[in-house]
Residue, then its C-alpha position, 0 to 999 in steps of 0.5 A: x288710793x282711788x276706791x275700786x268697785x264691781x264692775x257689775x255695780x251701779x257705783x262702777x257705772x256712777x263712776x264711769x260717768x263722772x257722777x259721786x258714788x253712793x255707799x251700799x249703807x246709803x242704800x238703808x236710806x233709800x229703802x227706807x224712803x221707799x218701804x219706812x223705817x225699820x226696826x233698828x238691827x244691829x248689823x250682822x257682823x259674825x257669830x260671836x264678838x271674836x269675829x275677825x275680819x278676813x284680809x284679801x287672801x282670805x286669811x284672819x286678821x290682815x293689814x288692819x289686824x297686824x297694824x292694830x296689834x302692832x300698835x297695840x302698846x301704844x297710846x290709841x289716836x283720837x279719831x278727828x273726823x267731825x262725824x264721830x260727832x254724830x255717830x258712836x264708834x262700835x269697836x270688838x276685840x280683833x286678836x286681842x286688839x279693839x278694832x272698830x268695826x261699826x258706828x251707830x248714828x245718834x238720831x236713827x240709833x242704825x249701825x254702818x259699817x265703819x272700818x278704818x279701811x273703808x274711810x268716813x265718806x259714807x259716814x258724813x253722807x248718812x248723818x247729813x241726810x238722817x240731819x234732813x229727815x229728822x228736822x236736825x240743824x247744825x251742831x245736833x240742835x233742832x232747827x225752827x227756821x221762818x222763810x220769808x217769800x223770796x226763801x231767805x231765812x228771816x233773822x231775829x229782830x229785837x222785840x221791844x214788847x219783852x221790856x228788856x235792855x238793849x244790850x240784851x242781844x250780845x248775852x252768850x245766853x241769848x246768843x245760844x238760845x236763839x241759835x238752839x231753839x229759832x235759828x241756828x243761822x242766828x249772828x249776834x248783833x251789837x246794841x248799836x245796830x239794835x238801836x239803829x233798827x228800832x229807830x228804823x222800824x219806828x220811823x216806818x211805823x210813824x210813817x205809817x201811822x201819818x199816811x192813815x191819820x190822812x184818810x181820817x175827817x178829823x182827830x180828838x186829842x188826850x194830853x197829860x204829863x207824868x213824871x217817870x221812874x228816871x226822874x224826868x217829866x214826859x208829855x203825852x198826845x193821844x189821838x182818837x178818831x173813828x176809822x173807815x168802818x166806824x169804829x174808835x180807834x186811838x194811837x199816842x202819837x208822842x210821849x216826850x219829854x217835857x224838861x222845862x217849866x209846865x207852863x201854859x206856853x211850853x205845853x202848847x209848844x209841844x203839842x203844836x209840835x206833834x201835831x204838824x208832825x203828823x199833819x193833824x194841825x187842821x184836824x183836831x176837833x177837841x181837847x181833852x185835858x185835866x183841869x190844871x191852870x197851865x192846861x186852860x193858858x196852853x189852850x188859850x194858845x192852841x185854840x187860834x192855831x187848830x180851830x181850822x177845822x170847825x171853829x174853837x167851840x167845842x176845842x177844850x174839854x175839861x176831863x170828867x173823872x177828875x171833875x169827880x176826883x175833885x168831888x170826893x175829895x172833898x167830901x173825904x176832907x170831913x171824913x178824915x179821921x175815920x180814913x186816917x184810921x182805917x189806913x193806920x191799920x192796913x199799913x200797920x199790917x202791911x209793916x211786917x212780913x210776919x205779920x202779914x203771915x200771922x194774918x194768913x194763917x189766922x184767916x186758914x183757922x177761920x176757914x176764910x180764904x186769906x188776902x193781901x190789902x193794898x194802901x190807897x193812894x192820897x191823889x186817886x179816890x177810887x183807890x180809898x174806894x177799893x180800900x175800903x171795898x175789900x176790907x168790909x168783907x173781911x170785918x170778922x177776921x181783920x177786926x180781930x187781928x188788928x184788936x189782938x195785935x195793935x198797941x192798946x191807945x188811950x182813947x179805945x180801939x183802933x177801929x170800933x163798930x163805927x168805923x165799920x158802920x161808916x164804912x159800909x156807909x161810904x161804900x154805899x154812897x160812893x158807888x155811884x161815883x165809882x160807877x161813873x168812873x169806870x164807865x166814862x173810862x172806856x176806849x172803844x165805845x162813845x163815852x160823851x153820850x153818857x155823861x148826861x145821863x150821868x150827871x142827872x143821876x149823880x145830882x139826884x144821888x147828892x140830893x138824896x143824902x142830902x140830909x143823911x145825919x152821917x153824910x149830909x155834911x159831905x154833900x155840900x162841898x160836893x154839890x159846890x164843886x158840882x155847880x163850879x164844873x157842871x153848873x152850866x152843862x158842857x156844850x159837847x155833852x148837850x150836842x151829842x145827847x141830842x144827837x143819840x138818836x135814843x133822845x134827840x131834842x125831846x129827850x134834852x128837854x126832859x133833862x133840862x127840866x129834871x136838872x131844873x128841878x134838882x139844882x133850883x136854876x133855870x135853864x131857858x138861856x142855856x137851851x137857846x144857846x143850845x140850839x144855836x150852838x148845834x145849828x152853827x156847827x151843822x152850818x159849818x159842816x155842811x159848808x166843809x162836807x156839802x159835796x158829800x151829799x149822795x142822791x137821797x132815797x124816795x124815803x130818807x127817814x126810813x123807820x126810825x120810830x120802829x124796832x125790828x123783831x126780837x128787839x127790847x123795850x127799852x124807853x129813854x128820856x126821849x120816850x115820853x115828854x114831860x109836862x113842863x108847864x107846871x112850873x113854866x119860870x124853870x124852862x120857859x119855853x117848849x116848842x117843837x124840834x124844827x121851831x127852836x132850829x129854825x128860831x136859830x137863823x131866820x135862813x134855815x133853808x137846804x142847811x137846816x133841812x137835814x138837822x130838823x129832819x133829824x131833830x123832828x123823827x121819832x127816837x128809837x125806843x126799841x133796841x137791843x143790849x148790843x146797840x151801838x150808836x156808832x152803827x146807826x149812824x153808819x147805816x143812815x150815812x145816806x139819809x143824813x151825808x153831813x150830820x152823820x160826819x158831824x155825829x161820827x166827830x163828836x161821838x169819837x171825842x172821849x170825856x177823860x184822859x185816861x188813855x193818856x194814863x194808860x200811855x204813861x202805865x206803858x211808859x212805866x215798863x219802858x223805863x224800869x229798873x234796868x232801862x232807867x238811863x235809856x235816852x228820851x228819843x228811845x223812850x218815845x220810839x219804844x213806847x210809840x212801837x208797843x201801842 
């Protein structure tokens, strides 16, 4: 039956005008729009809870109250109404009936009135905009909705950064989280459809990522293999490149899986393979590889296909921190039993989780603040490094407990006074290394500028335990791998220091004449071929990049030799040149910086004008603790159009392959325990898309 209303209200003119009407409780809505919110009140609805709501002829009771009671020894009917899901029904006793006279709403706690004469229309009209004005979405769940431009809601994608099985996506439990807590919009999707949308996303990304490599002079590559979790061998490329502002970047291009043979020819297939994916096949400046005998065959192999872009001179760089592994290693070969020793007692520890609590409480007794100890690892030194470095401040309280709880051995103790002393000994002596190791590991700074540096320190620190009686017989096998390695100097550690503008050619020849000194060998014929090296190099750069050549300032050398205010004094190799000619049969010849260019090619000419203009400027002796070479050579672009491309290449060329590593650690949380049979393609796009 169709709702009469007062001729004389606004309902009865919305009506006559073919509009919805509005109840009068929806007026609350309004006011409060206009005036705020109210107190809430429960609504007046008589003296007492006996109130009887009069019928038309103003007698007590009515329709409602003689079909209430004449039901009243019925089975009450369940209200179907979906509001009744946002509202509580108020019911009072109407001639001994319950009659239901008011609702109160869940999320504005305001009472309407709800007659079962008047319907559930206002009802429906009230909770759906105290929904609105309280952020509720549907089923009474807040709402947390992201629009994009055009908007449309953004559905959820699967995010490959939470590690979790694809598969994950079709839990009831997921289902139902994203709708309470993102989007209430949210449809399940199938593991299919989340792998069809990772490899989508990921050939945008690759797309991507090939459209910017395109905008970069050239590229240097990292390489290694791992062998996973799932029992399957996998090969990484990593590039690193300096971008448009100067700074180092580095993307893994490929982790792939590598199920055949590690030979020379099947690693520089595949290497091959990623690189004219992406383009790089005349990019590729360098190499960094460990020091593996299929790595040296897969280069003999890559070398003639990459060495499009300056030539293969500086193509294959062998890394450092394994150089240094290889090392110490082989001094921990005459140090064995004191290491065999000292891991006997941390595993012994680490056996028994009992113990490991007796230990804790030990070191609470002794007010000193408990830890765990970690086993090293046979293949990774600094890891025998850390051993010991947690263990020689914790001598009081570990000494004593392994003495208390270790079986007693015929021939004394486990660890004695002297395991200790040759352990603070090791520390001492293997910091250096460990040093080194952590700084030549870094991404985003040059690293080749250092090396240097770091092996004129080292060999000086080998000399000087030379003839220590504890470590003196560890020396010699280290200084034998020494000379196989870094005997003869690399070639791109010798072009970029004399490309740091902090040493230049006076500063390489102070350290030829220290290592001369040090090492007993003559480095004349390394000098020159040296100096012919970087002039080749500079040639052909200056053939590839001659058109970048900008009209040159009045000044193109502008204060090289000076610091600005503020700056620290800070002098370097190339601060003060040595007196060679004390000893001249170690480096026979000294001559200025443009003379041993020049004596590189008869015709110097334009090419060579820029090298010796740099080679023949003042070094910097003054700069700060945030000096950054990168951002010299950014600033001088101008001055030096081509060598500055040349030192932006080499300086992007990192000395380890640690990011290859840092790859396969990503890798690792790939293929772990619950996505050990992901397939190879997925391993790839999944790590690719978290870097």
């Amino acid at each position: 039956m169709e709702r009469r209303y007062d001729p004389t209200s606004t309902n009865h003119e919305l009506v006559l005008m073919g509009v919805v009407p509005n109840d009068e409780d929806d007026g609350d809505a309004g006011r409060d729009d206009l005036f705020g919110e109210t107190p809430d009140a429960p609504i007046d609805v008589g003296d007492g809870p006996e109130r009887v709501q009069p019928d038309a002829n103003g007698e007590p009771g009515g329709a409602a109250a003689t079909a209430s009671t004449t039901k009243s020894t019925g089975r009450k009917r369940k209200s179907t109404s979906p509001v009744w899901e946002d509202m509580d029904e108020i019911f009072e006793t109407v001639n001994g009936v319950q009659v239901r006279v008011a609702a109160r709403c869940h999320y504005c706690k305001k009472e309407l009135s709800a007659r079962s004469s008047g319907g559930t229309g206002h009802l429906s009209r009230h909770v759906e905009k105290c929904k609105l004005r309280h952020g509720i979405g549907r089923a009474g769940h807040r709402s947390m909705l992201r629009f994009n431009a055009d908007g449309n809601v953004i559905k959820w994608e699967y995010c490959e950064i939470l590690d979790l099985p694809l598969c994950f996506g079709e839990s009831e439990a997921f289902e139902e989280y994203i709708k309470t807590a993102h989007n209430p919009r949210h449809v399940n999707v199938s593991r299919q459809t989340t792998t069809r949308d990772i490899e989508k996303y990921f050939k945008e990304q690759h797309a991507k990522l090939a459209e910017r490599l395109k905008s970069v002079s050239c590229v240097a590559l990292t390489s290694d293999i791992w062998s996973g979790n799932a029992k399957e061998d996998y090969l990484s490329v990593v590039a690193h490149f300096v971008n448009s502002d100067w700074e180092l970047e580095k993307r893994i291009l490929t982790v792939r899986l590598i199920d055949c043979s590690h030979s020379g020819s099947n690693i520089a297939e595949r290497i091959s393979t990623v690189l004219g994916e992406y383009g790089l096949i005349d990019k590729v400046f360098s190499i960094t590889l460990d020091n593996a005998s299929s790595n040296t065959t897969a280069m003999d192999t890559l070398k003639p296909l990459l060495s499009g872009y300056v030539g293969p001179l500086l193509m294959h760089q062998r890394c450092g921190c394994h150089i240094i592994n290889l090392f110490v290693k082989s001094a921990f070969d005459v140090l064995k039993l004191y290491l065999d020793d000292f891991r006997t007692a941390v595993s012994f520890l680490n056996s028994s989780n009992q113990r490991i609590a007796a230990y804790k409480s030990f070191c609470i007794a002794m007010s000193v603040r408990p830890r765990k100890f970690g086993l090293d690892m046979d293949v990774r030194w600094n890891s025998t490094y850390l051993m010991i470095k947690h263990l020689i401040p914790y001598r009081s309280t570990f000494d004593v407990f392994i003495q208390t709880h270790y079986p007693q051995r015929e021939e004394g103790a486990l660890l004695t006074n002297d395991h200790w002393y040759v352990g603070e000994k090791i520390l001492e002596f293997l910091e250096r290394f460990y040093d080194f190791t952590v700084v030549t590991s870094g991404i985003y700074y040059p690293t080749s500028p250092l090396m240097l540096h770091h092996i004129l320190s080292m060999l000086t620190h080998l000399n000087e335990y030379e003839h220590d009686n504890l470590l003196g017989p560890t020396v010699a096998p280290m200084k034998e791998k020494f000379q196989k390695y870094w005997g003869e100097i690399p070639l791109l550690y010798s072009f970029v220091f004399i490309l740091d503008l902090r040493a230049k050619l006076r500063g390489f020849n102070n350290v030829l004449f220290l290592l001369s000194k040090l090492n007993c060998k003559n480095y004349s014929d390394y000098l020159t071929t040296v100096r012919a090296g970087l002039f080749d190099l500079f040639k052909k750069y200056d053939d590839k990049f001659g058109g970048a050549k900008l009209q040159r300032a009045s000044n193109s050398t502008p204060g090289e030799g000076t610091g600005n205010s503020g700056l620290t004094n800070a002098p370097g190799l190339g601060a003060n040149p040595m007196n060679l000619s004390s000893n001249p049969s170690l480096l026979s010849r000294r001559t200025s910086a443009s003379a041993l260019l020049h004596a590189a090619s008869t015709n110097a000419g334009i090419a060579g004008t820029e090298l010796s203009s740099y080679a023949d400027s003042d070094t910097v002796q003054k700069f700060d603790d945030d000096f950054d070479i990168l951002d010299w050579w950014r600033d001088r672009k101008i001055t030096y159009p081509v060598l500055s491309i040349l030192a932006k290449d080499i300086l992007s060329v990192p000395v380890s392959t640690v990011t290859s590593e840092s790859a396969f650690s990503l890798v690792s949380r790939v293929i772990e325990e619950r996505r050990c049979r992901l397939a190879p393609s997925m391993v790839e796009m999944l790590s690719l898309v978290k870097d």
